[in-house]
Every structure is written in structure tokens, then in C-alpha cells.
C-alpha positions in Angstrom: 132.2 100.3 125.5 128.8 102.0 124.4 126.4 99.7 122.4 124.2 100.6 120.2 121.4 98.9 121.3 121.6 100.8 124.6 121.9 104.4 122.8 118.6 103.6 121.1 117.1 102.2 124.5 118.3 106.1 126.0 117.1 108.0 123.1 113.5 106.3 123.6 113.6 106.7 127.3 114.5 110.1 126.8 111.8 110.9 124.3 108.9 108.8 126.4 110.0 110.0 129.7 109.6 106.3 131.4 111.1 102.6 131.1 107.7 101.6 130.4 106.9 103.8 128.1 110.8 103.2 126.4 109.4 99.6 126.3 106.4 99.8 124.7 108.3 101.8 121.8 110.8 99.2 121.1 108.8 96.0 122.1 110.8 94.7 125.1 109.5 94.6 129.1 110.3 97.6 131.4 112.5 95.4 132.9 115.2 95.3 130.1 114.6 98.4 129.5 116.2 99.2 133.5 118.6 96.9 132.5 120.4 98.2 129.7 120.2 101.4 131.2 122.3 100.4 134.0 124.5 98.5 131.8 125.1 101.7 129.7 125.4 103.8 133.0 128.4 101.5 133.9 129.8 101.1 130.6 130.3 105.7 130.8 131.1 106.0 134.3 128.4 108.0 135.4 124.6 108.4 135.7 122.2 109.1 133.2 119.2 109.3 134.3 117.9 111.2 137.7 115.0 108.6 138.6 111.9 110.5 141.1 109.0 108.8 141.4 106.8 109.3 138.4 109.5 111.7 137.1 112.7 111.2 134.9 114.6 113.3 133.7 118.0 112.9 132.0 121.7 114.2 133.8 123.8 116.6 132.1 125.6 113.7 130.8 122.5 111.6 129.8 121.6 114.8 127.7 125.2 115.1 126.0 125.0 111.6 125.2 121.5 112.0 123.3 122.8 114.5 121.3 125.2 112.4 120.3 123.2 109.3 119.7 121.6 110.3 116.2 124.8 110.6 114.4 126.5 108.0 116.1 123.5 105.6 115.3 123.2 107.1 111.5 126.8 106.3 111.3 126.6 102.9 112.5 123.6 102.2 109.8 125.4 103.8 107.0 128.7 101.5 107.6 126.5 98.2 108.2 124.5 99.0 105.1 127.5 99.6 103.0 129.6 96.6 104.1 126.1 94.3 104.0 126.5 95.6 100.2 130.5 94.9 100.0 130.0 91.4 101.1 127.5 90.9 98.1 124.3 90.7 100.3 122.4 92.3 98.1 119.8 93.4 100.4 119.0 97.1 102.6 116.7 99.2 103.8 115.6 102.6 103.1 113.9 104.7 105.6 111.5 107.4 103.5 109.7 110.4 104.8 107.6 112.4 102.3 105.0 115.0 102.2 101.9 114.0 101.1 101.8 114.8 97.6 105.2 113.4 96.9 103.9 110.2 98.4 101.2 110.1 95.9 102.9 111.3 92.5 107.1 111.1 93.0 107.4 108.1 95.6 105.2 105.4 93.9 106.9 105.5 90.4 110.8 105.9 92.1 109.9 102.6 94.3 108.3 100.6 91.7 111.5 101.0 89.4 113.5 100.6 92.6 111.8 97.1 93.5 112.6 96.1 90.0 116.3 96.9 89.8 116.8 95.5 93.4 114.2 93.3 94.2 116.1 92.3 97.4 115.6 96.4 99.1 113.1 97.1 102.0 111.6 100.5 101.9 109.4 102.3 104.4 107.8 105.1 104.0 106.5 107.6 106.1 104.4 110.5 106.3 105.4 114.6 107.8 105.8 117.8 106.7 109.0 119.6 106.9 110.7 120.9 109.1 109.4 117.5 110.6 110.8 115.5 108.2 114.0 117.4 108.4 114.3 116.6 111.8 113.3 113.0 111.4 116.4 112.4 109.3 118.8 114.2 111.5 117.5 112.8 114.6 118.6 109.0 112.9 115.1 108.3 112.2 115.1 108.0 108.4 117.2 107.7 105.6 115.9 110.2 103.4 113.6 112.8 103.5 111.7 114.3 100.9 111.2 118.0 101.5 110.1 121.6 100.4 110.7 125.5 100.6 109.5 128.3 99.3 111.5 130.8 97.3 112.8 133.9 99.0 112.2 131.5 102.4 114.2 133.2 105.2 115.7 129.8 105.9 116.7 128.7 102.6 120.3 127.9 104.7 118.8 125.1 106.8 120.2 122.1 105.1 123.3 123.3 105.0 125.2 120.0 106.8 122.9 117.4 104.3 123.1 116.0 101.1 120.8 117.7 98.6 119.4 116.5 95.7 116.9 119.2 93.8 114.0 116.9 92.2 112.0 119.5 90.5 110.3 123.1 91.4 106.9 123.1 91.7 104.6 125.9 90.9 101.2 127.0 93.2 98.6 127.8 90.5 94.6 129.3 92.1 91.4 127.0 92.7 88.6 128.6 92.5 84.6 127.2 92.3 83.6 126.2 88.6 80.9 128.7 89.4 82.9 131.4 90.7 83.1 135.5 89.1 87.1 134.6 88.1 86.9 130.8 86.9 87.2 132.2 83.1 89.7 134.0 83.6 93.5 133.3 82.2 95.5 134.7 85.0 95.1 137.3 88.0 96.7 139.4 90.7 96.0 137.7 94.0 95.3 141.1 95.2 91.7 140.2 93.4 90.8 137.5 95.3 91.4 139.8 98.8 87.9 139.6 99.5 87.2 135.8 99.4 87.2 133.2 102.2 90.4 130.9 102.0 91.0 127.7 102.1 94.9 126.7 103.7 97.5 124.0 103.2 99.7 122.5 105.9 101.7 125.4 108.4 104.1 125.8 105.9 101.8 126.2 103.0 99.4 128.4 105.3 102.5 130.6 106.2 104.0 131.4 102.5 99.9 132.1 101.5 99.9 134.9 104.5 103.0 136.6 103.6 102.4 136.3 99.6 98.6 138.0 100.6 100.0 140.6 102.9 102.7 141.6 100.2 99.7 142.3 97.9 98.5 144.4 100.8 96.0 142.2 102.4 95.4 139.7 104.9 93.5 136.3 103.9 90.8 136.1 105.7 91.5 131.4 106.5 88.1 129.8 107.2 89.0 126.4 106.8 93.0 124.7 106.7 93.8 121.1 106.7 97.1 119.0 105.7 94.3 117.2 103.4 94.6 118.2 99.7 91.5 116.3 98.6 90.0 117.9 101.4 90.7 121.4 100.1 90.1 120.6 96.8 86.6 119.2 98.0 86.1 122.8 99.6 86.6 124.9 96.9 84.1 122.6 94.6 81.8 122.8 97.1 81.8 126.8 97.0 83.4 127.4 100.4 86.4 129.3 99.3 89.6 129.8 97.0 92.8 128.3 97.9 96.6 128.2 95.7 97.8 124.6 96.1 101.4 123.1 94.4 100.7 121.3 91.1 101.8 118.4 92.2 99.4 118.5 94.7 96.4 118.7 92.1 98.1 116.5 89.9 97.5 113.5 93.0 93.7 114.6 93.2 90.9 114.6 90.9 89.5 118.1 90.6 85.8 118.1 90.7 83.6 121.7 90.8 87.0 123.6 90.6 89.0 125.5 87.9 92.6 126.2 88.0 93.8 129.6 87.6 97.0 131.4 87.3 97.9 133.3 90.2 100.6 136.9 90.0 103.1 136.9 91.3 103.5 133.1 90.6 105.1 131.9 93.7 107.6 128.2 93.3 108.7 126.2 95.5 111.5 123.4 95.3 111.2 120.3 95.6 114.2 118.1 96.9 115.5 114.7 98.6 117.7 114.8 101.6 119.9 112.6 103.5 122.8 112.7 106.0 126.2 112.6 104.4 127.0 109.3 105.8 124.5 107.8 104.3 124.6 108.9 100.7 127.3 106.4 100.4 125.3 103.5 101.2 123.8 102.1 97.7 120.6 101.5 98.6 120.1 105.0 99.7 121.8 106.1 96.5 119.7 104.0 94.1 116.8 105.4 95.5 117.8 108.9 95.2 118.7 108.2 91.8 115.4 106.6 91.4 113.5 109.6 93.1 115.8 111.8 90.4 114.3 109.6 87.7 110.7 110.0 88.6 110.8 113.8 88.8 111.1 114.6 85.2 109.1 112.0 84.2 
């Protein structure tokens, strides 16, 4: 019989490369790491692991069972979190990944109301970008993960196998220096900012700004690009560039030395919770969806 505890000892093996390394991750020696590898190697039959000096890499059946591990793990979560909730408990956890800027505007106000209608609910939260966040949550590493796209994106099919639950869509509006020849102005073409040093978002951000400028017939020329929003807010106040940015972005900083403008063609992008089908059937991941729902059209 396959445990549990030994799929997520050879899922971190796997990802670290070594039983020390597998160790450190989960907090045991490198001897029980060794140990429930064997004991999972007996339990299937078969080895798992080729071992080579320094080197390890995992046998063709050590990499089918991986790639099983994830769902078999999410599976296991969603039916003790869901019988923990039968039996009257009244206690869970909820694994959250978000993007920055839903961490700062969306998740506070959705956990707060959470904590209060279910005091006895763990949450974590952690930060990453999507796709990253995607693959967090299929990989078994989250519950649910709040996530992005563009529209028009040529992979708006991606979440396909998840649960989806459309929060709100978010439009990019211009920041330009208070100072600046277009800072009075209502609303422009981008194709009038083709001359000016930008200022980028994250590598998904960066990537929609590219093909948005190229489709006005130009190429941005990027000077500076961080995952930061303060920080890029902080650039164009300080006269280094323009940027676009997501209102909810700006609405989590404090603009200082900038104006908003409105950008042609306006560009949106949506704004949604995911989790793995399994797992929208466990309560506490469905209170806090409902919670995250609430907080959105605030």
C-alpha cells in the first residue's frame, strides 16, 4: 500500500535532487528520508530512484509515480478536509497563492470576513505570479490560487480542468510624471507615448505591454522592469519613464509625482480564483472563495 507520507517524501526528493536536501524541505534527517524511500520502493515493487554518487535521478517508474502524486495528494486533502468538516471539527486550512496586488487589496478584506465567520480556519498565503501560481495549485501545493490573463491571451484555454471563479476584470490605465507633456490630458493613443522610456510589470505584464505597443506599430523601448508596483510607481514620479499598470495595482499604492491617464485601446484583464475540482467541495475552500467573491465588488 502507498502512503502518503512517502509520495510527499518522493515528490521532494525529486524536486531537491538529494535525501538531504528532501530532508531539509520537510524537517526530518537524511536518514528517514532513505528510509521511507525504501519502504515506498517495496511497497510498488520496483525501484525508484537510480542512486550515483552525487547524482539521482528518478526510474521511469519513480517519474510515473510523481506525476501522479499531486492529484493523489490533492485528493487525499480534499477528502480529509471535508470529513474533518462532517465530523463537526470545525476547523481547516486554506492554502492561498496571489499576485501581489491581490494580496494587498482583494485578499486582506476576504480573510478578515473569513476569520470572523470561522474563527477556527488556518490560512496561508503566498506570493507568485501566474503561470506559477497555476502550477502551484496543480502540482498539490495550494488550495487556491488567485490568477490573471489578458484578453485576447492565446492561452485563454489553460484552466480548462480547474474550478473558476471570475472575481472582477481589471483595467490598465497610463502613469505618466506629474510634470510630463501628456499629464493633462483625458485619454491617448499609446502610439503617443512611442517615444518615451518604459517602465515594465512582472513577465506577464511586460509581455501584454510589448504586443499592445507593437500593434500600435512600435516597440517600447523597457529601461527599467520589476515585479515591484511601488517600485514602478516610484519610477515614473521620479521622471524615469511611463508605464500602464492594473488599477488594482495603483489602488494598493500611494501615487506620488504621477498622473493617471487613459490609455487607447484600453486593454482588461480578468481577474479570477482557482482551485482543483476536488477541492471546491471542501468548505473551507468554498467559504473562502465565496469570501474572495465578496471582496471583489466591494
Amino acid at each position: 500500500m502507498i502512503e502518503a507520507r512517502h509520495l510527499r517524501v518522493l515528490r521532494a526528493v525529486a524536486a531537491t535532487g538529494s535525501f538531504s536536501a528532501a530532508g531539509r524541505e520537510l524537517g526530518c534527517t537524511q536518514p528517514a528520508v532513505s528510509q521511507q524511500m525504501k519502504a515506498l520502493e517495496s511497497s510498488v515493487g520496483t525501484p525508484l530512484l537510480v542512486r550515483g554518487g552525487r547524482e539521482m535521478r528518478l526510474t521511469q517508474a519513480g517519474e510515473a509515480l510523481v506525476r501522479h502524486a499531486a492529484g493523489i495528494l490533492a485528493g487525499l486533502t480534499a477528502a480529509e478536509e471535508e470529513v474533518a468538516a462532517i465530523a463537526g471539527l470545525r476547523a481547516g486550512r486554506v492554502r492561498l497563492v496571489s499576485f501581489p496586488s491581490g494580496s494587498s487589496t482583494l485578499v486582506p478584506t476576504a480573510l478578515a470576513a473569513l476569520r470572523a465567520a470561522h474563527p477556527g480556519t488556518r490560512v496561508s498565503l503566498e506570493e507568485a505570479e501566474p503561470p506559477r501560481s497555476v502550477e502551484l495549485l496543480r502540482e498539490g501545493d495550494c488550495d487556491i490560487a488567485l490568477a490573471f490573463r489578458y484578453e485576447g491571451a492565446a492561452n485563454a484555454e489553460e484552466w480548462e480542468d480547474l474550478v473558476v471563479r471570475p472575481l472582477l476584470t481589471d483595467r490598465l490605465v497610463g502613469l505618466v510624471p506629474q510634470g510630463h507633456r501628456l499629464a493633462r490630458t483625458g485619454s491617448i493613443g499609446i502610439g503617443e507615448l512611442a517615444g518615451e522610456p518604459w517602465i515594465a510589470g512582472c513577465p506577464r505584464c511586460r509581455g501584454q505591454l510589448v504586443r499592445v505597443c507593437e500593434s500600435a506599430g512600435f516597440t517600447p523601448r523597457i529601461d527599467f522592469a520589476t515585479d515591484d508596483y511601488p517600485a514602478v510607481v516610484g519610477l515614473v514620479g521620479a521622471g524615469l519613464g511611463v508605464a500602464v499598470l492594473p488599477e488594482l495595482a495603483i489602488e494598493s499604492v500611494r501615487p506620488k509625482g504621477v498622473r493617471m491617464i487613459t490609455v487607447e485601446p484600453v486593454v482588461h484583464r480578468e481577474i479570477v480564483a482557482l482551485t482543483l475540482p476536488d477541492l471546491a467541495q471542501v468548505p473551507t475552500v468554498a467559504a473562502t472563495l465565496d469570501q474572495l467573491t465578496k471582496a471583489a465588488t466591494r
